[in-house]
PQR file with spaces between the fields and no chain letter, atoms N, CA, C, O and H, PARSE charges and radii, in Angstrom:
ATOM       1  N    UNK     1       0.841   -1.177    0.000 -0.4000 1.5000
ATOM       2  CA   UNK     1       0.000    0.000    0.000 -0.0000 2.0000
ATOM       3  C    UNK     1       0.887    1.241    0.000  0.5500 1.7000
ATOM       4  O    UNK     1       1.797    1.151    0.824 -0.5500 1.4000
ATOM       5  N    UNK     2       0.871    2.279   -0.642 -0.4000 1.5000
ATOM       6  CA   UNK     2       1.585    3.652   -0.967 -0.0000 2.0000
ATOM       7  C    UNK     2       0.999    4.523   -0.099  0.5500 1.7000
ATOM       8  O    UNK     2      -0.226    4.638   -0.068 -0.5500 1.4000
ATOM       9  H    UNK     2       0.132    2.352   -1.312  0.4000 1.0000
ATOM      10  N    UNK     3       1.903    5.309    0.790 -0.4000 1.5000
ATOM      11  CA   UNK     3       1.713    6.118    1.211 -0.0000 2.0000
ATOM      12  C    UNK     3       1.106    7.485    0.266  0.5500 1.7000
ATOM      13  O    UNK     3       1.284    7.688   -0.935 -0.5500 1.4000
ATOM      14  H    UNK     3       2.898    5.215    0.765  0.4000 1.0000
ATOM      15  N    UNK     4       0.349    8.309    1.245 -0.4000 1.5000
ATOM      16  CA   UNK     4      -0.807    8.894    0.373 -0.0000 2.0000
ATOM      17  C    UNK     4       0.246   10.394    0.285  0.5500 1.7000
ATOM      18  O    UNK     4       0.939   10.655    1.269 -0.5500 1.4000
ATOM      19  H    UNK     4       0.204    8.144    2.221  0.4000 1.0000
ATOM      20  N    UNK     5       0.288   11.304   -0.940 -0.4000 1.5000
ATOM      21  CA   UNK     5       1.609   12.129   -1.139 -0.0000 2.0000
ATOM      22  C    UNK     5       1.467   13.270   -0.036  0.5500 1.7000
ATOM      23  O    UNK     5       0.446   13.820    0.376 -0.5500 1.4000
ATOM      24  H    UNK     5      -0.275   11.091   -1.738  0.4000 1.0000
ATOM      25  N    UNK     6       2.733   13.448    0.298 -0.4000 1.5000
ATOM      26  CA   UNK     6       3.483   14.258    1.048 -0.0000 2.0000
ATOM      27  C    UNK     6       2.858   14.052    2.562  0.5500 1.7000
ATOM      28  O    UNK     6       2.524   14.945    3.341 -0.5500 1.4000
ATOM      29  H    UNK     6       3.563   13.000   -0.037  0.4000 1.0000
ATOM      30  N    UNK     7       2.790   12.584    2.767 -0.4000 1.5000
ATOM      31  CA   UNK     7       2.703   11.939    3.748 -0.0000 2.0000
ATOM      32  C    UNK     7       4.361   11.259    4.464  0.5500 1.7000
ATOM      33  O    UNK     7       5.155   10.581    3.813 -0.5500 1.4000
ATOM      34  H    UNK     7       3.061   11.858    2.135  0.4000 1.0000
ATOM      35  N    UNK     8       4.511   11.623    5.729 -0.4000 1.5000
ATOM      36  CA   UNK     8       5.746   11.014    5.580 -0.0000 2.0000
ATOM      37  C    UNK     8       6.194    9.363    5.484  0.5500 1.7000
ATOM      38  O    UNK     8       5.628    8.995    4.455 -0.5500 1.4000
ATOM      39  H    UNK     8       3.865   12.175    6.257  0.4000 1.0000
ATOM      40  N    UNK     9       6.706    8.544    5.876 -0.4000 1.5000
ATOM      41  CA   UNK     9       6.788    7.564    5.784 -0.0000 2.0000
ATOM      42  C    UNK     9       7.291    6.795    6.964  0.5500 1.7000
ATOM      43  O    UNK     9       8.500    7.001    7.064 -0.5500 1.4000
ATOM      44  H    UNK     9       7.166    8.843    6.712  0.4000 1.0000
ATOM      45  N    UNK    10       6.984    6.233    7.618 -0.4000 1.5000
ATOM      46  CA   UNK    10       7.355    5.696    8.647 -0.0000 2.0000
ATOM      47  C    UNK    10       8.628    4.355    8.673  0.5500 1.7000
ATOM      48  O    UNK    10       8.697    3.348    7.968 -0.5500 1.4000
ATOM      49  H    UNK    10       6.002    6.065    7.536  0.4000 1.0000
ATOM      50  N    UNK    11       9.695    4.926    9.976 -0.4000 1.5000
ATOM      51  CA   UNK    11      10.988    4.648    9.643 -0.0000 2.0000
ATOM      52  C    UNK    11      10.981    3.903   10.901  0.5500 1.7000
ATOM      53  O    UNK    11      10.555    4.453   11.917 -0.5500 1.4000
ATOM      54  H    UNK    11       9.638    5.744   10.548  0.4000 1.0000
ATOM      55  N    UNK    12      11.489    2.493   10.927 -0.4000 1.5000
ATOM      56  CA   UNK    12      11.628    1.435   12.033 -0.0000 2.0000
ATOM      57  C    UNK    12      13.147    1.962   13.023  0.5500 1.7000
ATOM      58  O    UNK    12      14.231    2.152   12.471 -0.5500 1.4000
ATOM      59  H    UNK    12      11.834    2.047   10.102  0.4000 1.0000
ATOM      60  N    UNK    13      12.947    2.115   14.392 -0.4000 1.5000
ATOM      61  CA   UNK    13      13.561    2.748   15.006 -0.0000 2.0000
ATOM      62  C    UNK    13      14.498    1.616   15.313  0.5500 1.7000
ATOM      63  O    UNK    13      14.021    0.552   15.706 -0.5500 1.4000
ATOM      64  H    UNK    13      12.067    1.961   14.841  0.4000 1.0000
ATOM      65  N    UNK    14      15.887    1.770   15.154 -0.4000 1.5000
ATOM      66  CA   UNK    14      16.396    0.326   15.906 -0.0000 2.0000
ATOM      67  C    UNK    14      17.212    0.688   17.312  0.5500 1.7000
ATOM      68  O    UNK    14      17.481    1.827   17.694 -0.5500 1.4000
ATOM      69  H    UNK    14      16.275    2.634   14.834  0.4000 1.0000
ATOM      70  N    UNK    15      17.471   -0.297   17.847 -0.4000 1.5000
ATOM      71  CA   UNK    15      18.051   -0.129   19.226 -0.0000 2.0000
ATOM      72  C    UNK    15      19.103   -0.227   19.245  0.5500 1.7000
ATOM      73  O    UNK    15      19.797    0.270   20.133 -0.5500 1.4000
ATOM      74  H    UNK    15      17.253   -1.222   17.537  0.4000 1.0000
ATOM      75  N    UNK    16      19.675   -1.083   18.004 -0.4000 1.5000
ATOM      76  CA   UNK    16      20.817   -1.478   17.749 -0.0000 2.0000
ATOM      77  C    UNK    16      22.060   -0.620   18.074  0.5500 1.7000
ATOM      78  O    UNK    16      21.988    0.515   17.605 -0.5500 1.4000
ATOM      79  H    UNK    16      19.111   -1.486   17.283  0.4000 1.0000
ATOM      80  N    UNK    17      23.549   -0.993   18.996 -0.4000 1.5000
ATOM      81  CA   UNK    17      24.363    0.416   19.069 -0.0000 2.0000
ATOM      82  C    UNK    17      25.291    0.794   18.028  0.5500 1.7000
ATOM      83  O    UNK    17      25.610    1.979   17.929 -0.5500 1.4000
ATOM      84  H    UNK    17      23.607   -1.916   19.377  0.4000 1.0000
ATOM      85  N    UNK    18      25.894   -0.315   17.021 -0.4000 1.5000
ATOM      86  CA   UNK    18      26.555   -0.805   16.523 -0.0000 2.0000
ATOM      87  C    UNK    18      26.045    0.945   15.522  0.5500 1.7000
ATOM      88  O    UNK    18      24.988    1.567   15.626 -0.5500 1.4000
ATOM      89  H    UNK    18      25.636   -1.278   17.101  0.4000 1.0000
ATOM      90  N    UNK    19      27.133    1.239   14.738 -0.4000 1.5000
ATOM      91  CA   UNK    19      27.255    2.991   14.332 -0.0000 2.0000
ATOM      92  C    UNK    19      26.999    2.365   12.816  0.5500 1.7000
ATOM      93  O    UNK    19      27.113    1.206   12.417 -0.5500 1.4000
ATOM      94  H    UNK    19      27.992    0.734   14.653  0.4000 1.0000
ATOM      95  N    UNK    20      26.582    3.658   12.080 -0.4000 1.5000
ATOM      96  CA   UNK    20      25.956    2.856   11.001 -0.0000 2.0000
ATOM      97  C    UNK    20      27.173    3.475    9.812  0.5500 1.7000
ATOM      98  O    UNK    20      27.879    4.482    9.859 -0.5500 1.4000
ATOM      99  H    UNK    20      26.490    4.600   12.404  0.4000 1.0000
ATOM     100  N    UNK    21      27.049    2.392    8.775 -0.4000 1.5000
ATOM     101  CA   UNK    21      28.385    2.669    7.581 -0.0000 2.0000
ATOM     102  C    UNK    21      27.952    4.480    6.989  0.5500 1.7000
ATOM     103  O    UNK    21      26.917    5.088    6.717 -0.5500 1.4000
ATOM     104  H    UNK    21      26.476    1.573    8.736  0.4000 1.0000
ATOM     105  N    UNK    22      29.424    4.782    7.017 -0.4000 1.5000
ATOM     106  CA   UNK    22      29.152    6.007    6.394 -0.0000 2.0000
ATOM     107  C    UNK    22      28.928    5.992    4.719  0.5500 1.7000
ATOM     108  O    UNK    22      28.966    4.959    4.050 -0.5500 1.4000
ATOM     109  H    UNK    22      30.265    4.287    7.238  0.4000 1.0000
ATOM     110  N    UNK    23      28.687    7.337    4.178 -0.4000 1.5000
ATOM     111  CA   UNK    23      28.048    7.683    2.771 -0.0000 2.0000
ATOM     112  C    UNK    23      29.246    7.808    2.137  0.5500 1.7000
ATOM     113  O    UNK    23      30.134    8.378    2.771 -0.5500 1.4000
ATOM     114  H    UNK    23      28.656    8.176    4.721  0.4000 1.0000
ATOM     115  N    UNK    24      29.438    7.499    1.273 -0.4000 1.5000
ATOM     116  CA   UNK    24      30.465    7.908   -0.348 -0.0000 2.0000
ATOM     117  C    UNK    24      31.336    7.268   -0.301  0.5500 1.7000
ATOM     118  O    UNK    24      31.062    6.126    0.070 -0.5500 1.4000
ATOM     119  H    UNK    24      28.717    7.036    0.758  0.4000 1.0000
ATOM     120  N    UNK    25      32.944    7.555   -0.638 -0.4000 1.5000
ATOM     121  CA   UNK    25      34.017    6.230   -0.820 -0.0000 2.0000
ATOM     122  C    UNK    25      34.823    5.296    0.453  0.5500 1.7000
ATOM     123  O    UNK    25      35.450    5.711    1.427 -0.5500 1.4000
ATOM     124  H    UNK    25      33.166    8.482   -0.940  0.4000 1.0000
ATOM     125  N    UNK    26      34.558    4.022    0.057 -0.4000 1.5000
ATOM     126  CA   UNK    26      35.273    3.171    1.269 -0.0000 2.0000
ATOM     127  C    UNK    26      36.601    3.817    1.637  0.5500 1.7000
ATOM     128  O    UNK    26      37.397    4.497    0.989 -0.5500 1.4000
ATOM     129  H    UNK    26      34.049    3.684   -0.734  0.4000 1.0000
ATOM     130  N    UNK    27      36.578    3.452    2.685 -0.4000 1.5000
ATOM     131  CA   UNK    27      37.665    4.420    3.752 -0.0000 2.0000
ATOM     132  C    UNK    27      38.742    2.762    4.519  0.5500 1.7000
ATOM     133  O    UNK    27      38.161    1.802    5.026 -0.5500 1.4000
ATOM     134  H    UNK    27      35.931    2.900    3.211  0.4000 1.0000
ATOM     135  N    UNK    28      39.906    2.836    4.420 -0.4000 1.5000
ATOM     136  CA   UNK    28      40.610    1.708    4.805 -0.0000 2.0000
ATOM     137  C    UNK    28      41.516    2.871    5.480  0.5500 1.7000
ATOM     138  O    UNK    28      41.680    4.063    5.221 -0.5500 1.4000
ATOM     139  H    UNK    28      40.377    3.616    4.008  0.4000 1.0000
ATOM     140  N    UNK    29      42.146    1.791    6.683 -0.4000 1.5000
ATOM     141  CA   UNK    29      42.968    1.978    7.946 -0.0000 2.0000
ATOM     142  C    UNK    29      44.295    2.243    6.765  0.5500 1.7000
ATOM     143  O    UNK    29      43.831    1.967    5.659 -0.5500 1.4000
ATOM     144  H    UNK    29      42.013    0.823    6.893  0.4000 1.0000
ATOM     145  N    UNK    30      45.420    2.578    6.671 -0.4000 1.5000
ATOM     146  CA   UNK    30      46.669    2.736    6.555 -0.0000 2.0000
ATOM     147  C    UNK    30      47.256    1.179    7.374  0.5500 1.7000
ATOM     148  O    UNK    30      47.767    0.215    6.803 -0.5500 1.4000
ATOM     149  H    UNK    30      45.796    2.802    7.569  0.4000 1.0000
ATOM     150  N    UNK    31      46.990    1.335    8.816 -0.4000 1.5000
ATOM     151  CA   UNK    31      47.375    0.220    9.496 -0.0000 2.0000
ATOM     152  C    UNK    31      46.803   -1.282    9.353  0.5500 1.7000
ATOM     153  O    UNK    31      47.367   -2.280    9.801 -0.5500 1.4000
ATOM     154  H    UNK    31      46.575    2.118    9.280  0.4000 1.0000
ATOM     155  N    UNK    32      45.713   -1.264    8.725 -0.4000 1.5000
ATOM     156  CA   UNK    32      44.849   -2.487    8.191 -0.0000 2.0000
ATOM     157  C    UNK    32      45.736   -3.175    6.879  0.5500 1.7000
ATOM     158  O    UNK    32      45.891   -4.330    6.483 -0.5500 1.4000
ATOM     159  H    UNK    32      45.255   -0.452    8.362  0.4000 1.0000
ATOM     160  N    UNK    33      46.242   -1.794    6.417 -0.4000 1.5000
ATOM     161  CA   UNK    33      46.777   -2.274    4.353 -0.0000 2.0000
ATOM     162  C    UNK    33      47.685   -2.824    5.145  0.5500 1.7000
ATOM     163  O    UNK    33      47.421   -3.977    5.486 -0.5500 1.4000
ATOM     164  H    UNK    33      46.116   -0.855    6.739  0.4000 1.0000
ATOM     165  N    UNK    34      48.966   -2.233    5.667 -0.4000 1.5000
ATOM     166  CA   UNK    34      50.523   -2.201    5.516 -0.0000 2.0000
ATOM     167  C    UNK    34      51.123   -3.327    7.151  0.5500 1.7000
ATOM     168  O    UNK    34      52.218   -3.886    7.212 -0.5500 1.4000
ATOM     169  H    UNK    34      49.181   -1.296    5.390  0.4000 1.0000
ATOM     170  N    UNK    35      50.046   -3.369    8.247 -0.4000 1.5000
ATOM     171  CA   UNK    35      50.366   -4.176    9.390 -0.0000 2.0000
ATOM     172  C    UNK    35      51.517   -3.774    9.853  0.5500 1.7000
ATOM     173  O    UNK    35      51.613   -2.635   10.311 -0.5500 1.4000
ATOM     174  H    UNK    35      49.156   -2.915    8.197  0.4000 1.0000
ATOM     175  N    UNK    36      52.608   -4.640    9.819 -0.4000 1.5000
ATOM     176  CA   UNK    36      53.698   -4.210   10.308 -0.0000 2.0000
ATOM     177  C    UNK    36      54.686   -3.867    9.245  0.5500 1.7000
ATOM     178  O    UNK    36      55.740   -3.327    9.580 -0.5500 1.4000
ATOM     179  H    UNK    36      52.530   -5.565    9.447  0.4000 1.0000
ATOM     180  N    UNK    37      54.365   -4.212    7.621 -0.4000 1.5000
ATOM     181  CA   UNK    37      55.587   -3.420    7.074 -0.0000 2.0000
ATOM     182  C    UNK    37      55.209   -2.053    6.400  0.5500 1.7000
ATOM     183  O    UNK    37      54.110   -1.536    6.602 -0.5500 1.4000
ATOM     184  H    UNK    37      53.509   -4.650    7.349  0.4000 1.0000
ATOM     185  N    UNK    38      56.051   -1.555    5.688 -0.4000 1.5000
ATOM     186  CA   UNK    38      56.176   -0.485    5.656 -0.0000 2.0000
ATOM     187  C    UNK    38      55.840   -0.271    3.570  0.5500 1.7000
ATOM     188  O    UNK    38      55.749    0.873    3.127 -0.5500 1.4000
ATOM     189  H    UNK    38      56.944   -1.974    5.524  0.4000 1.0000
ATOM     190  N    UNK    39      55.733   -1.282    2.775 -0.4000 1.5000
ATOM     191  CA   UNK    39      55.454   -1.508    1.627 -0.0000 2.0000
ATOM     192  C    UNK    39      54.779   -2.469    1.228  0.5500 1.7000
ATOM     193  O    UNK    39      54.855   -3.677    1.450 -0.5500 1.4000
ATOM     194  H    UNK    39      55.807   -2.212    3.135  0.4000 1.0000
ATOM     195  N    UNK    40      53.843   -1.610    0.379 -0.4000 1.5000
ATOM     196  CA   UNK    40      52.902   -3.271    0.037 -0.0000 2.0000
ATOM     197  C    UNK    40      53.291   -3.227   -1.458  0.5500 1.7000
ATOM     198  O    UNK    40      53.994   -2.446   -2.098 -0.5500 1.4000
ATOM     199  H    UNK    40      53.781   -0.628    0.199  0.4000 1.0000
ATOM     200  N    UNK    41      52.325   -4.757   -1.924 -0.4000 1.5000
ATOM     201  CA   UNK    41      52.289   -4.124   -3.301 -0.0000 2.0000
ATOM     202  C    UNK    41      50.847   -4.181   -3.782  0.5500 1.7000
ATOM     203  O    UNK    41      50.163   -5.150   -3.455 -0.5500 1.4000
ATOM     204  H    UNK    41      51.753   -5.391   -1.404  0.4000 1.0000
ATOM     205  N    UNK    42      50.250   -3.045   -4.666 -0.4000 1.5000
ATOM     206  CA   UNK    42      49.264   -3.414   -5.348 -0.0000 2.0000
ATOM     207  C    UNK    42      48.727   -4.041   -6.728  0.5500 1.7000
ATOM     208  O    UNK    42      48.722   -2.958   -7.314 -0.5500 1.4000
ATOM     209  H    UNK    42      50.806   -2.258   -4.931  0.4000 1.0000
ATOM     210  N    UNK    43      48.495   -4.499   -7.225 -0.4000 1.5000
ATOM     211  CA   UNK    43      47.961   -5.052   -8.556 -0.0000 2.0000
ATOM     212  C    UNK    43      46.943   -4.095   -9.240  0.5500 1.7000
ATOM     213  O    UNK    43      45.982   -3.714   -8.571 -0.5500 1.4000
ATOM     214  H    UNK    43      48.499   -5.379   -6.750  0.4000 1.0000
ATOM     215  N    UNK    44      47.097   -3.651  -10.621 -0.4000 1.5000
ATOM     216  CA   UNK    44      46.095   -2.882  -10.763 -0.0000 2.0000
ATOM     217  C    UNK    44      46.172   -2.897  -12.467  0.5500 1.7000
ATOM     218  O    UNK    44      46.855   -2.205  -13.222 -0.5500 1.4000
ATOM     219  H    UNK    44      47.877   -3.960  -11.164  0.4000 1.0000
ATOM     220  N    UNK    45      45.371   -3.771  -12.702 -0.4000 1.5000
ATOM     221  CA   UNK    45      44.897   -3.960  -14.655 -0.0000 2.0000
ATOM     222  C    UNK    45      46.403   -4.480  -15.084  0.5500 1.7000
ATOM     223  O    UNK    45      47.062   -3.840  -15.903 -0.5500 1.4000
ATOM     224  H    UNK    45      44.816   -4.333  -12.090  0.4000 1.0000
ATOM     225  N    UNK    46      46.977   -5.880  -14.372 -0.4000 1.5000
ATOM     226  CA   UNK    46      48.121   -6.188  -14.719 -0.0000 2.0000
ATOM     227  C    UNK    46      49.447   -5.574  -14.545  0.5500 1.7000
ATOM     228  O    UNK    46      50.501   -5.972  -15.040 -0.5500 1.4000
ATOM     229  H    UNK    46      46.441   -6.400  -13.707  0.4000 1.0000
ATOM     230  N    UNK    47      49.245   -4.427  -13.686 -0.4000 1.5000
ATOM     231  CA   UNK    47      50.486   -3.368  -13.341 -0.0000 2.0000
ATOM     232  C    UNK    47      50.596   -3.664  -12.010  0.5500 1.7000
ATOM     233  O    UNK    47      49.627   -3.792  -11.262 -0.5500 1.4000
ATOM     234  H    UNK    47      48.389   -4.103  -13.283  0.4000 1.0000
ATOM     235  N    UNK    48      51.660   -3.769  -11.711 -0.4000 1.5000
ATOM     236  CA   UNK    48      51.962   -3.373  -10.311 -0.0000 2.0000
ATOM     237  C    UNK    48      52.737   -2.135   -9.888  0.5500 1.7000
ATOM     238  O    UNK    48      53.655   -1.566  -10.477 -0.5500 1.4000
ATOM     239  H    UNK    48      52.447   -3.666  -12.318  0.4000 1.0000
ATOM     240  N    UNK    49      51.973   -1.764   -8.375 -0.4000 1.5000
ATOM     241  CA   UNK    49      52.425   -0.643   -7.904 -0.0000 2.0000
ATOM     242  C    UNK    49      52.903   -0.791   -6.885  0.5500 1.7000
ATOM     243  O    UNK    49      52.518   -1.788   -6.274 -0.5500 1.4000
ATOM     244  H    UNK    49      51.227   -2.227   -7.897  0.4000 1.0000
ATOM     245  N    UNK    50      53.948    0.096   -6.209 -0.4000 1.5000
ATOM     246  CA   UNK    50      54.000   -0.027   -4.691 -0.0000 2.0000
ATOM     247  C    UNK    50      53.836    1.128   -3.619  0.5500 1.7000
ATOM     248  O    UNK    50      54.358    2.243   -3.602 -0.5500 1.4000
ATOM     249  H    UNK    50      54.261    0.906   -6.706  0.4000 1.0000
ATOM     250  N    UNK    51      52.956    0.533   -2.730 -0.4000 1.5000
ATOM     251  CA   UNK    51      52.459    1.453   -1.755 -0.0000 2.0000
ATOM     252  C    UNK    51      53.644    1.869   -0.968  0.5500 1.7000
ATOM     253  O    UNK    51      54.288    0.850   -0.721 -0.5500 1.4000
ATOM     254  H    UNK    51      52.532   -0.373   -2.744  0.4000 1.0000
ATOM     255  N    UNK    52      54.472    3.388   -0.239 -0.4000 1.5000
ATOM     256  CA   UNK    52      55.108    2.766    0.636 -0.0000 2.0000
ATOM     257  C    UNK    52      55.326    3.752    1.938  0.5500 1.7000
ATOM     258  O    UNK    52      55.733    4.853    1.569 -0.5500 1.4000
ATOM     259  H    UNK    52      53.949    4.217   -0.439  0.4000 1.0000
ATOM     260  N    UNK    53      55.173    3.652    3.277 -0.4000 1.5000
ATOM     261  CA   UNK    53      55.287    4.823    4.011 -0.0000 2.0000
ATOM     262  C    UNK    53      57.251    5.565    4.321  0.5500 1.7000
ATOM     263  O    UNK    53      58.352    5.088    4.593 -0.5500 1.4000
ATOM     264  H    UNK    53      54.842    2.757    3.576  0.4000 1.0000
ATOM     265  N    UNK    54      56.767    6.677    4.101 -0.4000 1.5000
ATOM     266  CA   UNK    54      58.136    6.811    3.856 -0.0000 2.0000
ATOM     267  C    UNK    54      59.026    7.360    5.581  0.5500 1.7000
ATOM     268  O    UNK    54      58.504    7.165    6.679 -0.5500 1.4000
ATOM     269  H    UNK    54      55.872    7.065    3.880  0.4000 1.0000
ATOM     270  N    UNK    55      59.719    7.701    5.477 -0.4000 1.5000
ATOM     271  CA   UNK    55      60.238    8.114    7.039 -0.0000 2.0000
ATOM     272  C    UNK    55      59.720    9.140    7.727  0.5500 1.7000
ATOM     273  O    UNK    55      59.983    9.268    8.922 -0.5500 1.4000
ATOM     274  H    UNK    55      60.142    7.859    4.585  0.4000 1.0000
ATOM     275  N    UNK    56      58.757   10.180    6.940 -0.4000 1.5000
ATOM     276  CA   UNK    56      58.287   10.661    7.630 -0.0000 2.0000
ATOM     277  C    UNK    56      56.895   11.020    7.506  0.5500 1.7000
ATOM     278  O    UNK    56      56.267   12.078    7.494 -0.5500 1.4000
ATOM     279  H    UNK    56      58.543   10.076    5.968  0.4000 1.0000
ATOM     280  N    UNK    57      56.460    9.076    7.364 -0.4000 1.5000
ATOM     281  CA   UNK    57      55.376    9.210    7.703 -0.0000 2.0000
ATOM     282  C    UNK    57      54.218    9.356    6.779  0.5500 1.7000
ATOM     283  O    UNK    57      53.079    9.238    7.232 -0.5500 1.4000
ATOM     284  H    UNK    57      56.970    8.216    7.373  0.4000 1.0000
ATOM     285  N    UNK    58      54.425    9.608    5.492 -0.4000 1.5000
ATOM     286  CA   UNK    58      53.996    9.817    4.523 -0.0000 2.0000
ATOM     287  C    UNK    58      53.566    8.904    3.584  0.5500 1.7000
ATOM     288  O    UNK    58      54.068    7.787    3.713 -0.5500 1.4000
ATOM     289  H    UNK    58      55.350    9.703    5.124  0.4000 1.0000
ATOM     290  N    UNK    59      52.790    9.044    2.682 -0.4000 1.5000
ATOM     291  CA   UNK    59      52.253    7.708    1.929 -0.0000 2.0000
ATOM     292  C    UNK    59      52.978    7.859    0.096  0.5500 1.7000
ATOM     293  O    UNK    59      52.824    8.991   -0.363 -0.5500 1.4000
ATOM     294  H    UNK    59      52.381    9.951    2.577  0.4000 1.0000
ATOM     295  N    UNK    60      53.633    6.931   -0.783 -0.4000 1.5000
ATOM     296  CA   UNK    60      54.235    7.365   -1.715 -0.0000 2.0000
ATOM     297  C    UNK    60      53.966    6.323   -2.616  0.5500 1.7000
ATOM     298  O    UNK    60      54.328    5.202   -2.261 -0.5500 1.4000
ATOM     299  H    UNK    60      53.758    6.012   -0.410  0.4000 1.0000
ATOM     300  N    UNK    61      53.262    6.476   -3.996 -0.4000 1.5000
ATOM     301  CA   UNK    61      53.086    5.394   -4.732 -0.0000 2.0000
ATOM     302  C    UNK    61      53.516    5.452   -5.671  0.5500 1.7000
ATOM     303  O    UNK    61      53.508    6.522   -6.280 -0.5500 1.4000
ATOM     304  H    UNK    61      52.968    7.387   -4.285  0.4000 1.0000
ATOM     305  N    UNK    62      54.184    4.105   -6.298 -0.4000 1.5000
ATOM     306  CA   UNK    62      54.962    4.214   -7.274 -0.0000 2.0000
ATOM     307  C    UNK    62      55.149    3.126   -8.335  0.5500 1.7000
ATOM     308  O    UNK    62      55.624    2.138   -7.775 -0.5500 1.4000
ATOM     309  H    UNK    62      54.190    3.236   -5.804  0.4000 1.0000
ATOM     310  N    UNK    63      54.961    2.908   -9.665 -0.4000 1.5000
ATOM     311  CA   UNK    63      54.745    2.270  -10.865 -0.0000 2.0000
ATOM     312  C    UNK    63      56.010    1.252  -10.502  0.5500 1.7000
ATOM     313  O    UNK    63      56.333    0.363  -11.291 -0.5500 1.4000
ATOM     314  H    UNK    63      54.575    3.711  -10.120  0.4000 1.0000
């Protein structure tokens, strides 16, 4: 059944605490990619790249 227009719509309240996913591009830890080293590598359309933190701290990618 359709709500009748510019009726609002009723929204199920949850209790749940757990925080809800945010809006627009996935977001990854730095510390999740790299763990304990300091270079990864990525794959990307048969290329590889490498991720790498540099000494100070910085993020540097490179063909």
């Amino acid at each position: 059944m359709k709500n009748p227009p510019n009726q609002p719509i009723a929204r199920s309240q949850t209790t749940d605490a757990s925080p809800e996913l945010p809006q627009g591009r996935p977001r990854l830890s730095s510390q999740l990619l790299f763990g304990t080293q300091n270079e990864i590598v990525i794959e990307h359309q048969g290329d590889e790249y490498r991720l790498r933190i540099t000494s100070n701290g910085k993020l540097i990618l490179t063909k």
